[in-house]
C-alpha positions as CSV (number, residue, x, y, z in Angstrom):
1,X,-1.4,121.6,168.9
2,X,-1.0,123.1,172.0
3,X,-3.7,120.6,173.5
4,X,-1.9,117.8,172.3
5,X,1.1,118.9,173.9
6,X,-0.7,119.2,176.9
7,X,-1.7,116.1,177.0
8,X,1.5,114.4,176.1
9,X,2.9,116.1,179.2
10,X,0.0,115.3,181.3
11,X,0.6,111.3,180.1
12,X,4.2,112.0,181.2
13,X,3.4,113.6,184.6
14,X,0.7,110.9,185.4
15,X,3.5,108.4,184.7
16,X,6.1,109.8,186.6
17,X,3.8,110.3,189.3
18,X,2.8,107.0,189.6
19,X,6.4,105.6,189.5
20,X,7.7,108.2,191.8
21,X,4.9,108.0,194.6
22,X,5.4,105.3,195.8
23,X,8.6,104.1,195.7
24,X,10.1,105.0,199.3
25,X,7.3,103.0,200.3
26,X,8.1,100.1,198.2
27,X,11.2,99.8,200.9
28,X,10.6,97.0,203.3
29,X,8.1,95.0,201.1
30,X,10.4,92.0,200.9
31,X,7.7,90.3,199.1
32,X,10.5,87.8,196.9
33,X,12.4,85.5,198.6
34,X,14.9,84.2,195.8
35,X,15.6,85.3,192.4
36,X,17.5,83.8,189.9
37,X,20.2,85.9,188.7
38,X,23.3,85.2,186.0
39,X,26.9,85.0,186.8
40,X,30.2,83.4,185.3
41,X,29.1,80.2,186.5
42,X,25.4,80.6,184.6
43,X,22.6,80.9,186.3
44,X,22.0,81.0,190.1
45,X,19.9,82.1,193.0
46,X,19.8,85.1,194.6
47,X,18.5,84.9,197.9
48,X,16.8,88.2,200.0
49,X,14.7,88.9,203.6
50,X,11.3,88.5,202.8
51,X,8.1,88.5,205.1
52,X,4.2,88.2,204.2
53,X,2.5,91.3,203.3
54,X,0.5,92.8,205.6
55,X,-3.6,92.1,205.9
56,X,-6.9,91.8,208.1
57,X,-5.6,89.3,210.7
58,X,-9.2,89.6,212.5
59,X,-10.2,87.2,209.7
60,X,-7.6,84.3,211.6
61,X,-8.2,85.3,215.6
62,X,-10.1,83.3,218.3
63,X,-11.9,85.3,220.8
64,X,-12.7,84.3,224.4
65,X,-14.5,86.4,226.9
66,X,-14.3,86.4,230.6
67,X,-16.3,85.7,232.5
68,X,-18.0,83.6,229.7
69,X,-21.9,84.5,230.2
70,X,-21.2,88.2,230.2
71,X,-22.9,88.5,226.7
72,X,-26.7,90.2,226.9
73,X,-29.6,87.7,226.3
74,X,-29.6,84.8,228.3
75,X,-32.1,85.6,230.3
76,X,-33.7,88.2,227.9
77,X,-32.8,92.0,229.3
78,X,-33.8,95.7,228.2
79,X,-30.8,97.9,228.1
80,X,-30.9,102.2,227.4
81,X,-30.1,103.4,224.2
82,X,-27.0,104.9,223.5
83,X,-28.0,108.4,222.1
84,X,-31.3,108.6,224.7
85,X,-29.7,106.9,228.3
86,X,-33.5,107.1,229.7
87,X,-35.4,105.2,226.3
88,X,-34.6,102.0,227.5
89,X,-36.9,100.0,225.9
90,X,-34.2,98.2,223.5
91,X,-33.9,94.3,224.4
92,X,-31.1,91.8,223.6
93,X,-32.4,88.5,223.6
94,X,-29.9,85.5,222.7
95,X,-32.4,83.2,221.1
96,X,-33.6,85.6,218.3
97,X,-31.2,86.5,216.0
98,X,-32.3,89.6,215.2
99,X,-31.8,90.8,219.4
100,X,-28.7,88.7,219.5
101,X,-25.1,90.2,220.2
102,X,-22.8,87.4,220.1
103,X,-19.3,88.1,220.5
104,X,-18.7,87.0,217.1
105,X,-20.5,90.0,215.9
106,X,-17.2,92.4,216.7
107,X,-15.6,91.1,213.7
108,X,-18.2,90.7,210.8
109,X,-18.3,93.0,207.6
110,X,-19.4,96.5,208.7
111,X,-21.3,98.9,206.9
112,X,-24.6,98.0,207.6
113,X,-27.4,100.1,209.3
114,X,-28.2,99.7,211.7
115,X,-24.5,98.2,212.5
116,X,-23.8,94.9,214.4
117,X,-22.4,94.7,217.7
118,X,-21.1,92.5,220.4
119,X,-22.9,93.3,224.3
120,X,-22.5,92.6,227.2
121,X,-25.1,92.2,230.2
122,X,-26.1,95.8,232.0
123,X,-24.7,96.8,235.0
124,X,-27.3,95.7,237.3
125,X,-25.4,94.2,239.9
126,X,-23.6,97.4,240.8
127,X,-22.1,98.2,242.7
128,X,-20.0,94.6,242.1
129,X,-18.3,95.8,239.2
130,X,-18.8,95.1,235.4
131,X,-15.9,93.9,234.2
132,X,-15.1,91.9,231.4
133,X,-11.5,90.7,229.5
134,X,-12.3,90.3,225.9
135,X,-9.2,87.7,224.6
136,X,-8.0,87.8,221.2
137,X,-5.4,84.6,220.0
138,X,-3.7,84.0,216.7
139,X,-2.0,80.7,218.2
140,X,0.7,82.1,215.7
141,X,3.4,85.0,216.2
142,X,2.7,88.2,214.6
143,X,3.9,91.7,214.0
144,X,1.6,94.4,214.1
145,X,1.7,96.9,211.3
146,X,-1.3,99.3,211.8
147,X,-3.4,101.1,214.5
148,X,-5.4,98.8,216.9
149,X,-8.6,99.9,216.8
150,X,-11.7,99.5,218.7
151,X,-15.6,100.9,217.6
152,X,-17.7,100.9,220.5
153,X,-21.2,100.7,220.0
154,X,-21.8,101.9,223.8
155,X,-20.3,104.8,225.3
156,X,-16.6,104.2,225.5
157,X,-15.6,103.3,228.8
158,X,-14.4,104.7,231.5
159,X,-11.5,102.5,232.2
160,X,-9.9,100.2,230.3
161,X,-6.4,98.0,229.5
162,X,-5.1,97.0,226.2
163,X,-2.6,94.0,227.1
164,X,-0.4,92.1,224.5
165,X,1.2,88.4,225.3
166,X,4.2,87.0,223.8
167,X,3.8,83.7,224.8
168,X,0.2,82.3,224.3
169,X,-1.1,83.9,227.2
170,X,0.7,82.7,229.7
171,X,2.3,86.0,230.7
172,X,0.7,89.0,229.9
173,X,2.2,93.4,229.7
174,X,0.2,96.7,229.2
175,X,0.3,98.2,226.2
176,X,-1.7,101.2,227.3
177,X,-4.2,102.4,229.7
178,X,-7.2,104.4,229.2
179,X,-9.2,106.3,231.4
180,X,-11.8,109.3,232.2
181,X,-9.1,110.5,234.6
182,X,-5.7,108.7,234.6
183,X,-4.3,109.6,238.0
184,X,-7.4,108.4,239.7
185,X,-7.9,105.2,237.8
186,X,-4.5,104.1,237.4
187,X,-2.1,106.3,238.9
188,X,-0.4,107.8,236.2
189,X,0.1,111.0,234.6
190,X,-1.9,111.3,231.7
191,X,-0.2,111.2,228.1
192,X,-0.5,110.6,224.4
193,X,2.0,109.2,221.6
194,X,2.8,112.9,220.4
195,X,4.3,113.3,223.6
196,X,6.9,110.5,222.6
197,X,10.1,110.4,221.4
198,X,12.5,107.9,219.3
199,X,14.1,107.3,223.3
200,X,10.8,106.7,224.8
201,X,8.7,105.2,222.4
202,X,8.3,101.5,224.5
203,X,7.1,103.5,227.3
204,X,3.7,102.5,228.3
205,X,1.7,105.6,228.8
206,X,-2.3,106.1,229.6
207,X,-4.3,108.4,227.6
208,X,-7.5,110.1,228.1
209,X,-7.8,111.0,225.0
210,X,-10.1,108.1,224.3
211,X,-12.8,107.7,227.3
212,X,-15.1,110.5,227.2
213,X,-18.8,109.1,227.6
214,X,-22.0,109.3,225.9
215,X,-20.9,111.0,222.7
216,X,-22.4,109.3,219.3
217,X,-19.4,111.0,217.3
218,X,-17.0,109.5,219.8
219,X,-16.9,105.6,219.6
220,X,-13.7,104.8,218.7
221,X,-10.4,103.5,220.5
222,X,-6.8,103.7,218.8
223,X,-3.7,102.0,219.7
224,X,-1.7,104.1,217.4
225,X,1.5,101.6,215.6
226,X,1.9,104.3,213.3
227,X,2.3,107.1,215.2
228,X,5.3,104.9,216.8
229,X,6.4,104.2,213.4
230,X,6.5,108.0,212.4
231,X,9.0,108.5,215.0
232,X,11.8,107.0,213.1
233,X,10.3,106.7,209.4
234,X,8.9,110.1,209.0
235,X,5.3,111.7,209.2
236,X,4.2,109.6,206.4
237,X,6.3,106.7,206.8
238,X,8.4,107.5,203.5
239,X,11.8,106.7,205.0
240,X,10.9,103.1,205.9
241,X,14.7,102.5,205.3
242,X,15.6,103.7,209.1
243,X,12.6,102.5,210.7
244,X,13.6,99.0,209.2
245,X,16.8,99.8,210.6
246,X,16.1,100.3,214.0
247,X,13.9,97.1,213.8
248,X,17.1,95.2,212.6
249,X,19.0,96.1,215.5
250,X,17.0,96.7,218.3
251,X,15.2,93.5,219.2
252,X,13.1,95.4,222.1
253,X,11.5,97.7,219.5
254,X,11.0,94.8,217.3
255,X,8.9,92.8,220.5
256,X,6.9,95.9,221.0
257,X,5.3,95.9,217.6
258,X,5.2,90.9,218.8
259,X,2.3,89.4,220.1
260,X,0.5,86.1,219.8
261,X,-2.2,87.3,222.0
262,X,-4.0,90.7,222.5
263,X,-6.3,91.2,225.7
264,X,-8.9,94.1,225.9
265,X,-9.5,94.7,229.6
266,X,-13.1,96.5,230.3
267,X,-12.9,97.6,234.2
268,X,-15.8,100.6,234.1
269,X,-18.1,100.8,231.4
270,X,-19.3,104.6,230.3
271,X,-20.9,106.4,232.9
272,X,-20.9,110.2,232.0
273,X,-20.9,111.5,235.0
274,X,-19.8,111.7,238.5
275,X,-21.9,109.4,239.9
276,X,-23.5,106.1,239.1
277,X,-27.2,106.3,238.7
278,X,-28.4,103.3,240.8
279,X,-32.1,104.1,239.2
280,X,-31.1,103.4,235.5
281,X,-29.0,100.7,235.7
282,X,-30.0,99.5,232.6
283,X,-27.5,102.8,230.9
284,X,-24.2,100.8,231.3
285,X,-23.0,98.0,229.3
286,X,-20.6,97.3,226.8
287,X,-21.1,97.4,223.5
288,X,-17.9,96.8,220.6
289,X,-19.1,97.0,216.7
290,X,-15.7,96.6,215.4
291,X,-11.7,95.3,216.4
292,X,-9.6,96.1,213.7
293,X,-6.2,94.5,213.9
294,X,-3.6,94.7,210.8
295,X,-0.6,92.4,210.5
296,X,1.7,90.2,209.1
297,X,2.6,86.4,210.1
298,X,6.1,86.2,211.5
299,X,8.3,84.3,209.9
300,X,11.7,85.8,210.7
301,X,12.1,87.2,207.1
302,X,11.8,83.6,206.3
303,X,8.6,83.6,203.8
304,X,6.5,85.6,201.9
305,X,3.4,83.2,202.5
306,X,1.1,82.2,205.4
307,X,-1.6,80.1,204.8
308,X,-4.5,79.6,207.1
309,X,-5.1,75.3,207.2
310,X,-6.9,74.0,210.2
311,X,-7.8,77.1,212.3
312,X,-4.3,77.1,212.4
313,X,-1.6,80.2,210.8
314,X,1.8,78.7,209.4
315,X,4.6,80.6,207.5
316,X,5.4,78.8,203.9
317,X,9.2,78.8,204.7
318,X,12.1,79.4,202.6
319,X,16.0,79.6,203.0
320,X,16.1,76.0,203.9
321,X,14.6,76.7,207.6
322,X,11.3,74.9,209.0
323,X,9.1,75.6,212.0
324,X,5.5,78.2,212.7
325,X,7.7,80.9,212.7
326,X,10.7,79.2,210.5
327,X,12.5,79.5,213.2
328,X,15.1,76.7,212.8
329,X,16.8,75.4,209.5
330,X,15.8,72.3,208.4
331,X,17.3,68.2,209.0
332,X,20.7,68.5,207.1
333,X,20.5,71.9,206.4
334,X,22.6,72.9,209.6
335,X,25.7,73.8,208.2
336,X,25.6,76.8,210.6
337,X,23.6,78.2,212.9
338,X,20.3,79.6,212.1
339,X,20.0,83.2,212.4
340,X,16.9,85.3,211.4
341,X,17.1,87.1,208.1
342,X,18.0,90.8,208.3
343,X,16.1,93.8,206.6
344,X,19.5,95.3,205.9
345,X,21.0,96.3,203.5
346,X,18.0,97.9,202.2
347,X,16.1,97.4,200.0
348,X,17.0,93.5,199.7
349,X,18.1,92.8,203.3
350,X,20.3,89.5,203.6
351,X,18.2,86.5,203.6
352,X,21.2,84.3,206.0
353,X,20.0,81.1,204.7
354,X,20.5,77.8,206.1
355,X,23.1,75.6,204.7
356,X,24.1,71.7,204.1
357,X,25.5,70.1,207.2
358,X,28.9,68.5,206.4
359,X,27.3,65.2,207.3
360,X,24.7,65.3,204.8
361,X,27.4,65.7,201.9
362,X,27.6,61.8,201.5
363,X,23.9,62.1,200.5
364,X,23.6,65.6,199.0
365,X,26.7,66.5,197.4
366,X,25.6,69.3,195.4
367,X,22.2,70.8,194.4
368,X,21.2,73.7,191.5
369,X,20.3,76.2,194.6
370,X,22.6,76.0,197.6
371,X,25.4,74.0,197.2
372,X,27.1,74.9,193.6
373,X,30.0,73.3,191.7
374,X,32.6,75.4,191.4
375,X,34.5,76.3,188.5
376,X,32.2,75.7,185.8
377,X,31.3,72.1,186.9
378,X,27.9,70.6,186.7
379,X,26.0,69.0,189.5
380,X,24.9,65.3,188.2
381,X,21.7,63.8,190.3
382,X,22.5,66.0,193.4
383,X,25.3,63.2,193.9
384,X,28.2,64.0,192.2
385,X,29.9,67.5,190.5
386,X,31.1,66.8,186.7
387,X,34.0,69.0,186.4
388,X,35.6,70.5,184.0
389,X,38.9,68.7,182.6
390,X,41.5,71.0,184.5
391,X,39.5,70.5,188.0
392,X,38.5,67.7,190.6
393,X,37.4,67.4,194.4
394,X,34.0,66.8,195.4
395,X,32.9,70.0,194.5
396,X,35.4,70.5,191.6
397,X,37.1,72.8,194.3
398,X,40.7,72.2,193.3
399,X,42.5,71.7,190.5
400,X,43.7,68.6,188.9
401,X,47.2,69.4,188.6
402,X,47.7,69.3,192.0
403,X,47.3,65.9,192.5
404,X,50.0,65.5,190.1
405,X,52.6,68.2,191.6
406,X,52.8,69.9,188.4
407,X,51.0,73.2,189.2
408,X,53.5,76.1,188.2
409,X,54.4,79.2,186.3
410,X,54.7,76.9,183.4
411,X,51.8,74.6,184.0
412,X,48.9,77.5,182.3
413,X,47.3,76.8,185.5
414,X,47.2,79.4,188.6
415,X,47.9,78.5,191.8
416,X,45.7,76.2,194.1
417,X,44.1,78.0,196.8
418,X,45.8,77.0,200.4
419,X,44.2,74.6,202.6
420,X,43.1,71.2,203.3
421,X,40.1,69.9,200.9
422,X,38.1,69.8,204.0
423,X,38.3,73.4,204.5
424,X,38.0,74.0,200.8
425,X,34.8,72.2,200.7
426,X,33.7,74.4,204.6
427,X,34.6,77.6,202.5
428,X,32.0,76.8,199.3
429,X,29.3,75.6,201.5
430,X,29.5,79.1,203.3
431,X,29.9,81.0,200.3
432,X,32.9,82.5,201.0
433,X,33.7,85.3,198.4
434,X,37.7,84.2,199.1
435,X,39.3,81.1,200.5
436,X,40.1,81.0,203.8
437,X,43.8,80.8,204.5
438,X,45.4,79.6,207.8
């Protein structure tokens, strides 16, 4: 008996559990766009914010490199390996497959021994240095939700620049410096994110943290989001409500977390030491097994879906807009102007949809999603409202006895709203709650 009871309560927990855990997370999903809902005049939509859910956006990137015959193997070379610097017997050779390191190879599936890795030529014309700008493009807006991160196959380097675009590439900003010694290589004091603040969270700091040398346990490269996240949503990101609130109204925390474009800037590869070792050049190179980069599409709150047609990333937009990003509302859906959606209130946000121009009404009186009949009336072929016997106008809007003057106390009819029909008819396409009265 008693195990049974155990158990029952054990079922429970697991079930409570399971609801409970995650449901402050479940804030800021915005994964439906409209629902239909039922009122007094029968079924309608119910429109909210909504965005695509985050995912792998390496699978969607083109990569460029710069200068463009910096990869290994063409001619054939023999580079050091990373855990020996003197066995240098290893070769990279761009004609055989198995010795090739195409740039390609910083993105495929990893979890293979040995691992597969992009490289770049040795440093053998020191000292000219080895630099190389490794350029990731989406051709698409989106909005980072996870750590950047970098596996370096190599030692990590010395010096290096993570950059971000927000406009194709065309202009480019520092997102954070890295270096063996900040104050030497770039001038600055040297920081990391837990030395942040909710006030100075978009400043651009450079860490050391990430550049020691020849280390096999120490490959990898973070560009923390979360961290940045943490400072307003809590150590585990469980009150996603305020961080979604501070991304609603402060747009230059919003265009920190933007970018079309990511650059990785490699200005000194691993050296380990003090001084360069002119004898084995053949020690320093570049080598990256891994870019992770986690996103969403942006779509203003716009969409839930992006699909991937043509090498190319489009939102799937909703609320009558149109556009990459939907950034516009769509030919005679300009009854106002458009306006992103907004993640408040939480958890539904306000989706500010985009609404019938009054020109279009001649061709689009009414419809079943944005543009109701009011008072119980019926929209007929999207042309017309059939309206109840006590009501007329185009949108059934006022009521009949008005026309005939015989509205009254007596009449079993209220009162007609004030205003002309014109207004009427501006005040149902808005959805005002109330009519407006002048």
């Amino acid at each position: 008996m008693y195990l049974s009871r155990f158990l029952s309560i054990h079922a429970l927990w697991v079930t409570v559990s399971s609801v409970m855990q995650p449901y402050p997370l479940v804030w800021g999903h915005y994964d439906v766009c409209k629902t239909q809902i039922y009122t007094e005049e029968g079924k309608v939509w119910d429109y909210m914010a909504c965005q695509p859910e985050s995912t792998d956006m390496t699978k969607y990137l083109k990569v460029k490199l710069d200068p463009p015959d910096i990869t290994c193997g063409d001619p054939p070379e023999t580079f050091c390996a990373m855990g020996n610097p003197y066995m240098c017997n290893n070769e990279c050779d761009a004609s055989t497959p198995e010795l090739a390191h195409p740039p390609e190879l910083m993105f495929d599936f990893e979890g293979r021994h040995p691992s597969t890795f992009w490289q770049s030529a040795t440093w053998k014309e020191y000292p000219k240095p080895l630099q190389v700008n490794i350029t990731l493009s989406w051709s698409k807006t989106i909005e980072l939700t996870d750590n950047i991160v970098i596996t370096f196959e190599s030692g990590r380097p010395d010096q290096m620049i993570l950059e971000k675009s927000l406009d194709y590439g065309r202009t480019w900003q520092p997102y954070q410096y890295y270096a063996t010694d900040c104050l030497d290589a770039f001038h600055m004091d040297p920081k990391s994110v837990k030395d942040l603040s909710q006030h100075t969270v978009l400043e651009i700091i450079c860490t050391e943290e990430y550049s020691t040398g020849y280390m096999t346990n120490s490959k990898i490269i973070h560009f923390e989001i979360k961290d940045r996240f943490a400072f307003f949503a809590g150590p585990w990101l469980r009150n996603m409500a305020s961080l979604y609130g501070q991304l609603d109204t402060t747009k230059k925390l919003r265009d920190f977390f933007t970018v079309t474009d990511l650059r990785i800037r490699l200005l000194r590869p691993a050296v380990g030491e003090i001084f360069v070792d002119e004898l084995h050049l053949a020690r320093y190179f570049y080598a990256i097994s891994d870019i992770k980069v986690h996103g969403r599409c942006k779509c203003n709150l716009h969409a839930t879906v992006c699909v991937y047609d043509n090498s190319k990333l489009t939102c799937e937009c909703e609320h009558n807009t149109t556009g990459p990003d939907c950034g516009k509302c769509k030919k005679n859906y300009q009854g106002r102007p458009w306006s992103p959606g907004s993640y408040l209130p939480i958890p539904k946000g306000t989706a500010n949809t985009c609404i019938p121009s009054i020109s279009s009404i001649g061709t689009n009186v009414c419809d079943n999603e944005l543009l109701h009949c009011q008072n119980g009336g019926t929209c007929h072929n999207n042309v017309r409202c059939l309206c109840p016997a006590a009501y007329t106008g185009i949108l059934c809007e006022k009521l009949r006895c008005e026309e005939a003057g015989s509205c009254g106390s007596d009449s079993g009819q209220g009162a007609p709203p004030h205003g002309s029909p014109a207004l009427l008819l501006l005040t149902a396409l808005l959805g005002t709650a109330s009519p407006l009265v002048l």
